[in-house]
C-alpha positions in Angstrom: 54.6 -24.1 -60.5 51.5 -25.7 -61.5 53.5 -28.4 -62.8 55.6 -29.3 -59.6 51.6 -29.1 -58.1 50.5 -31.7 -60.3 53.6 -33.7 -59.8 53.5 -33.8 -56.0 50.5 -34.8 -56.1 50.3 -37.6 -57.9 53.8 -38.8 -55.8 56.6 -37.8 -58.3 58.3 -34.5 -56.3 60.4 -32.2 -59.4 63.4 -31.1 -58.4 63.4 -27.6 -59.8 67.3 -27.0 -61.1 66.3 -23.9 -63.6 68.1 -21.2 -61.3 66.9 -18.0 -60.3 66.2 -14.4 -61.5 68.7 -12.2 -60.1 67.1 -9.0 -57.5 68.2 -6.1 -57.2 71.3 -5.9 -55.2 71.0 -5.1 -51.3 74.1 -5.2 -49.5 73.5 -6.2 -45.9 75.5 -7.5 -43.1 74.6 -9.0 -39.6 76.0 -6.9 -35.9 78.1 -8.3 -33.9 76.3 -5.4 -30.9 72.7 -5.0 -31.5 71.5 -1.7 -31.6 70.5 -1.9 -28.7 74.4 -2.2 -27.1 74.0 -5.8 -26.7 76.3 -8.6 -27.9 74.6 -10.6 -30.4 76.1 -13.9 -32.2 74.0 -16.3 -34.4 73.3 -19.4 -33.1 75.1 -22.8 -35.0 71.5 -23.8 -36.0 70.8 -20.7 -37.2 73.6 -20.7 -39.6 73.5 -24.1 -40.5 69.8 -23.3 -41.5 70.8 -20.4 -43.2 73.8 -22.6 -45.1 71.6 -25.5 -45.9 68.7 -23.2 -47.9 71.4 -21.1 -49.9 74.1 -24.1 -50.2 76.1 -20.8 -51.7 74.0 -19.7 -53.9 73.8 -22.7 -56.2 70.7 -24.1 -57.9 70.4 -26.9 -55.7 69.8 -24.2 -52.9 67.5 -21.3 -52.5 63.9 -22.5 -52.3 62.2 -24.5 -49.9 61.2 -24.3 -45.9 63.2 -24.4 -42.7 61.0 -25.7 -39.6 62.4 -24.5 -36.1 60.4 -24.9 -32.6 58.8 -21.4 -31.6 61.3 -19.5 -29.9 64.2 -20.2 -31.6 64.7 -17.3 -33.6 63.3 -17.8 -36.7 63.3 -14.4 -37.7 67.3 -14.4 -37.2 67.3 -17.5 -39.6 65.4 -15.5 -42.1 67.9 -12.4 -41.6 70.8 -14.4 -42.2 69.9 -16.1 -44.9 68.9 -11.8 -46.7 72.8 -11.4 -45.2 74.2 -14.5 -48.2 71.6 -13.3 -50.7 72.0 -9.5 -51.0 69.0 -9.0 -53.1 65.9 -7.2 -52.3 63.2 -9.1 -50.1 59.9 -9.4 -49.8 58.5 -10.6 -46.3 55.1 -11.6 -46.1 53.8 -12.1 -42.3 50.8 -12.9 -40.6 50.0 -9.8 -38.8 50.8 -6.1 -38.3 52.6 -7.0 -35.0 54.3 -9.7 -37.0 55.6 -6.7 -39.4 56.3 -4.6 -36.2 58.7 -7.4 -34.9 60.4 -8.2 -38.0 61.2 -4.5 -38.7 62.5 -4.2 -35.1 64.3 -7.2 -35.7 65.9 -5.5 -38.9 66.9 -2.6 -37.3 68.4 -3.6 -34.4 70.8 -7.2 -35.7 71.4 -5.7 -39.2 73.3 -2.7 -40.7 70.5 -1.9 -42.7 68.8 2.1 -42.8 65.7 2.7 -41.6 64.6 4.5 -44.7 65.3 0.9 -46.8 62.9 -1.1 -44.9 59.4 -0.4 -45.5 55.8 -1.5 -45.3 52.9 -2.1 -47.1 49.8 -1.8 -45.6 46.4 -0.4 -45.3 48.2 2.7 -43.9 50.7 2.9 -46.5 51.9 1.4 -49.2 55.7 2.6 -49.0 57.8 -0.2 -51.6 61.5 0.0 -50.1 64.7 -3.0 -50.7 63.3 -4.8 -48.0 59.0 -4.8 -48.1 57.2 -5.9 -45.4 53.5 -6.9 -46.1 50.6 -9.3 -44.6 48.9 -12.4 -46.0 45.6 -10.2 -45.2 46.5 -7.5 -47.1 48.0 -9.2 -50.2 44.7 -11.2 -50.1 42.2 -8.4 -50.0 40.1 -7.6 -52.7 36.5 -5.4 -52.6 34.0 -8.6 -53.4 34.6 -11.7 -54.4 34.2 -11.3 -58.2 37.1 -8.6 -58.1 40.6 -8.9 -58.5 43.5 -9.6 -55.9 44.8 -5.8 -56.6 47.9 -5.9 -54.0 49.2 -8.8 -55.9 50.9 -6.4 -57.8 53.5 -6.0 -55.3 54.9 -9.1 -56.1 56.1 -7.7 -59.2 57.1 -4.2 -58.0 60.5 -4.5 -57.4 63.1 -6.9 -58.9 62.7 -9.0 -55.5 65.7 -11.6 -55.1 63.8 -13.1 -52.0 60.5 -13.7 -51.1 60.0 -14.6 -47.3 57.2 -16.6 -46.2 56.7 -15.9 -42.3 54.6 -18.9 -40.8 54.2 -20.5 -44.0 51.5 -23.4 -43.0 49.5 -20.5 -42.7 49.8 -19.3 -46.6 46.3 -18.3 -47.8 45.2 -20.2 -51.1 45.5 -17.2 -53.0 48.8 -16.5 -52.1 49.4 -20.2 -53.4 47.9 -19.5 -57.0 50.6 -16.4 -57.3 53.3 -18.4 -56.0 52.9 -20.8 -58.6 53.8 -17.8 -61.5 57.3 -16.6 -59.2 59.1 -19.9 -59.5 62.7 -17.7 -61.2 62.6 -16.2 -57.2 64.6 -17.5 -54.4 61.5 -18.4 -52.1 62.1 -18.9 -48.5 59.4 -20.3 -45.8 59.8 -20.5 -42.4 57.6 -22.4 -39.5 57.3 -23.8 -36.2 54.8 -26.7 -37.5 54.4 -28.1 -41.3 50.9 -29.3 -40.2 48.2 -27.6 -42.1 44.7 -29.3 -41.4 43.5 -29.1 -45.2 46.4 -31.2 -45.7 48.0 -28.9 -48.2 51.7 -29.3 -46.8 52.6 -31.1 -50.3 51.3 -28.0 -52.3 53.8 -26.0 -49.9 56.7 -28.1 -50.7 56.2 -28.0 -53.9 55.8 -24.0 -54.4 57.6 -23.0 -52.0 60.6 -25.9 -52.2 61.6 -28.7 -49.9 61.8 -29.3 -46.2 66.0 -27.7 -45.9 66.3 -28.1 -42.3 64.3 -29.0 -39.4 65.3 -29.4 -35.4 63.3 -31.5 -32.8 62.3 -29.5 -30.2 63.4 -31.5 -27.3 66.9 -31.3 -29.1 67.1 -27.2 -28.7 65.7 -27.5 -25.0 68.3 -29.8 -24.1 71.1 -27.3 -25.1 69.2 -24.3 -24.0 67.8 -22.5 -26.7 64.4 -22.8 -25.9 62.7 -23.4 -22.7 62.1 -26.8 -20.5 58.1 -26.7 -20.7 55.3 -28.7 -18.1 52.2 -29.8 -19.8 49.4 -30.3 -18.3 45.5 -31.3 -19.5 43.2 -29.9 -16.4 39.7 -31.3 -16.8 37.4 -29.6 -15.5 33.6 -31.4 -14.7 30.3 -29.4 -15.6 27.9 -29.2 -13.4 24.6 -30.7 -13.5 22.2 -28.0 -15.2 25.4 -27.7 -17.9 25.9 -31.3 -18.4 22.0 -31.5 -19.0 22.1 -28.6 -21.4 25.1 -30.1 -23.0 23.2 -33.8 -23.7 20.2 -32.2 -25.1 22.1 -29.8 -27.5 22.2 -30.0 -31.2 26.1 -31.7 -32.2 27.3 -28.7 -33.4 26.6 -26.7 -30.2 28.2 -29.1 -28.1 31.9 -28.2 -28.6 31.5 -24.5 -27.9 29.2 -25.3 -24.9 32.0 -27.5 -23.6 35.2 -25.4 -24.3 32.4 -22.2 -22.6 32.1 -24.5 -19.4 31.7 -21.6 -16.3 33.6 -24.3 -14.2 36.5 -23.8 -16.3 36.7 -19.9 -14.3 37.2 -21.4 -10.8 39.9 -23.7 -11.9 41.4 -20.3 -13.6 41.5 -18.6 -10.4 43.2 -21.6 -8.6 46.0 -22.0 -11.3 46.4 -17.8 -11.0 46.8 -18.5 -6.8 49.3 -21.2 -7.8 51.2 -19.7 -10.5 51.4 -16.2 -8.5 54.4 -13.8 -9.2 54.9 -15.3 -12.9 54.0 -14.1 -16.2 50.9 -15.3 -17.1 48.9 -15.4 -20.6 45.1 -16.5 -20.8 44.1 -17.7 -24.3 41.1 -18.9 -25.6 38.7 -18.9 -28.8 35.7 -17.8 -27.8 35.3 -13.6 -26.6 32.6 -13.8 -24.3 34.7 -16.5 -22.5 37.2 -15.0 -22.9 35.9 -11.0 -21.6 34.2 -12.7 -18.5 38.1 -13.8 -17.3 39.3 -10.6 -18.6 37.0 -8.9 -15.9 37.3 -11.6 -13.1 41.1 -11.4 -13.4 41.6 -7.6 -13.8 44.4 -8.3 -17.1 43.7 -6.5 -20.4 41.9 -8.3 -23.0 43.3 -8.1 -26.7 41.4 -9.9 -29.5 41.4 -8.9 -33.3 39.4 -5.7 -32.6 42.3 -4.4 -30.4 43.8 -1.5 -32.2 47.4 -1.9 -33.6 48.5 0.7 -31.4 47.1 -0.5 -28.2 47.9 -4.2 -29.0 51.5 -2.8 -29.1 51.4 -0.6 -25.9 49.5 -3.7 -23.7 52.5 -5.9 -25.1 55.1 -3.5 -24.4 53.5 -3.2 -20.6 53.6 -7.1 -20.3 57.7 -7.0 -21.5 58.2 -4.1 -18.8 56.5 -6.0 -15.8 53.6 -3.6 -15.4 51.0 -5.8 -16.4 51.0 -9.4 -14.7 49.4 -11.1 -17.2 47.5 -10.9 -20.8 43.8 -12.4 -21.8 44.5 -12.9 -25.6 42.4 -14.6 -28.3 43.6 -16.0 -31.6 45.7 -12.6 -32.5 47.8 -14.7 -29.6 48.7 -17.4 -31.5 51.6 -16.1 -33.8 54.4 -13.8 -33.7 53.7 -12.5 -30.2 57.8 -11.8 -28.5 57.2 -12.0 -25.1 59.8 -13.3 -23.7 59.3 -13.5 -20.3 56.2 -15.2 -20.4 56.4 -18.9 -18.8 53.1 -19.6 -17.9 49.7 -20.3 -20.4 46.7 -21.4 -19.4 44.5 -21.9 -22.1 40.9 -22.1 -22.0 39.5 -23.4 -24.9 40.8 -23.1 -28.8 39.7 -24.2 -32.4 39.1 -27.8 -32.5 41.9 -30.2 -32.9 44.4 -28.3 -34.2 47.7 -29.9 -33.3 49.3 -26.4 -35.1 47.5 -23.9 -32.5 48.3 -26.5 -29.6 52.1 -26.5 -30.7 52.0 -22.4 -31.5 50.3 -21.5 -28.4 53.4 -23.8 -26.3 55.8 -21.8 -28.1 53.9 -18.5 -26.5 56.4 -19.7 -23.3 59.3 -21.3 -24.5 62.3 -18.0 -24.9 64.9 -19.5 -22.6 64.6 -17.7 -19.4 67.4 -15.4 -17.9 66.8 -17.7 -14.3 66.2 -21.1 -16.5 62.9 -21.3 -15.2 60.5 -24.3 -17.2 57.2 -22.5 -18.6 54.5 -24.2 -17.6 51.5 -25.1 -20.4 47.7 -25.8 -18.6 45.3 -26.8 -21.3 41.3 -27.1 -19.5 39.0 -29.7 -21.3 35.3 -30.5 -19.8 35.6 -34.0 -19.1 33.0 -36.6 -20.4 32.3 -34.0 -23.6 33.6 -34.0 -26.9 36.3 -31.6 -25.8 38.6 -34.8 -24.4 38.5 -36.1 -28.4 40.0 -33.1 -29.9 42.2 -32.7 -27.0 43.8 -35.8 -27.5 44.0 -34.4 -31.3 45.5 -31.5 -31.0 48.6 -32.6 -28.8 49.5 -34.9 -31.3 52.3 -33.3 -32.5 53.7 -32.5 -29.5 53.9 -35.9 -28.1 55.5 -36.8 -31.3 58.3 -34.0 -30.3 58.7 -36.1 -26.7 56.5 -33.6 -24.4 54.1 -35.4 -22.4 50.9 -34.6 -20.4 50.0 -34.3 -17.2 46.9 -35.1 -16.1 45.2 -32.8 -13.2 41.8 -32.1 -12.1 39.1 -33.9 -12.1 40.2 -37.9 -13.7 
């Protein structure tokens, strides 16, 4: 693994051809009726993602990274490619809700027991054919000088398949151990390969190679994910804040921009406007965040929201009996609610073209109606906001969405 590090790096990409370890055997089969009595049949990009990282099981196959646009069932991709291995796996996420989702997922398009998927956590640390663990908790050690001790888990079980759920997200840690489990089948899945250290090489090269990757625009146009509006509000300051914001130190500027109180008003007009849909309100900062929480009367979840609540305020939004969610970064990933088609987001972290593209895909399930979703994004205008807005929807112009520009021009 270190190796195929140093390779990439200096521009001469191995292609790893030493086969794999073989797992412990797991026999498992997708449903053609979901548990829950509906139909369900894998989408052609699913499968040919699924074909194109296992290429039937030869050594040419079996590592490496399939990117798919949020909302396209990534989670199905992963399932189908656990259906053609038949080993034990390993699936690291990014959250507990992640690990919620994919076990409900499991369950319900699978034939696979309860009792053989299981999690490891800081609740419990149950080891099963199929594991389920987070980046957090494989990363957690007591202080800094101590050792990793859940890395052990990578070596618990004769895996055959280690799943990495939003892998531009893999912790540098988790990179170091990945180097030593180069004889496993190694899977990573993603909406985005942008990483803003600019690490993406070190995740194709422990890890494996880009397998398959969709535009967008391509799986809107036959339906699989939603048509989407963007649109860049900007929002003035007034004059006491635009004084404040002149005379502050540089690195105060950007939160006192993304903070801007005039950003609440235009909230409460895009609420009028967008009344009777789902709506989510994200942002970066709490106290911004709290204040719309309050004006708007919708629950506020941030990463001090017990699991349990998270899960019942999410379960409220599917069912209709909350109109709309305030959510801070726990909002960016692995979130299913479906019948969300309106975000307004109010400020987030920096540039980043990966939140701006993961927070669009909070919106994009295909409607039942074929509604679009709609995407507002508020930047103070004539602050250092407009710069990393432009930034972050990098990536998404480069898919075909475009911008519209609203407010105040």
């Amino acid at each position: 693994g270190l190796l195929k590090q140093a390779l990439v790096n200096t521009g001469y990409p191995a292609e790893d051809l030493a086969g794999y370890s073989e797992g412990q055997e797991l026999p498992l089969q997708l449903r053609t009726v979901t548990g829950s009595g509906e139909p369900f049949v894998i989408r052609p990009y699913q499968q040919q993602a699924a074909v194109a990282f296992y290429q039937d099981g030869r050594v040419q196959g079996g590592s490496g990274v399939i990117v798919l646009p949020c909302g396209a069932g990534k989670t199905i991709v992963g399932m189908a490619v656990m259906a053609q291995v038949q080993e034990n796996t390993l699936i690291l996420t990014t959250s507990q809700t992640s690990m919620e989702q994919w076990r409900r997922e499991l369950l319900d398009k699978t034939d696979l027991p309860a009792d053989t998927v299981a999690e490891y956590s800081s609740q419990r640390k149950d080891t099963g054919p199929v594991t389920l663990a987070t980046y957090q908790m494989l990363t957690y050690r007591p202080s800094r000088d101590s050792d990793f001790v859940h890395f052990e888990l990578f070596h618990a079980r004769p895996w055959g398949l280690i799943i990495y759920d939003e892998v531009h997200l893999l912790p540098a840690p988790v990179f170091r151990v990945t180097a030593e489990l180069q004889s496993r089948r190694r899977l990573g899945l993603t909406a985005t390969l942008i990483r803003e250290d600019g690490l993406e090489s070190d995740v194709f090269a422990l890890i494996g190679p880009k397998r398959y990757d969709v535009p967008w625009r391509e799986l809107e146009g036959q339906g699989f994910i939603a048509a989407a509006d963007c649109t860049e509000w900007r929002v003035a300051q007034n004059a006491e804040d635009q004084m404040e914001y002149a005379l502050a130190p540089r690195r105060q500027q950007f939160r006192l921009a993304a903070e801007n109180p005039a950003k609440q008003e235009v909230v409460k007009d895009l609420l009028e406007r967008e009344a009777g849909h789902r709506i989510l309100i994200i942002g970066e900062y709490i106290s911004q965040l709290q204040t719309l929480a309050d004006k708007t009367g919708f629950p506020l979840l941030t990463g001090k929201t017990p699991q349990l609540e998270r899960e019942r305020l999410y379960g409220e939004f599917r069912k209709g009996a909350i109109p709309g969610l305030v959510l801070s970064r726990v909002g960016n990933f692995a979130v299913d609610l479906p019948d969300a088609d309106v975000l307004i987001q109010v400020s987030g972290k920096y540039g980043s073209r990966q939140e701006e593209a993961q927070r669009l895909g909070r919106v994009l399930r295909p409607k039942k109606d074929g509604r679009r979703a709609r995407f507002y994004t508020l930047v103070s205008v004539r602050t250092c906001e407009e710069d990393f807005a432009r930034h972050r929807q990098l990536f998404l112009t480069e898919q075909g969405y475009s911008y519209r520009i609203e407010g105040e021009v």
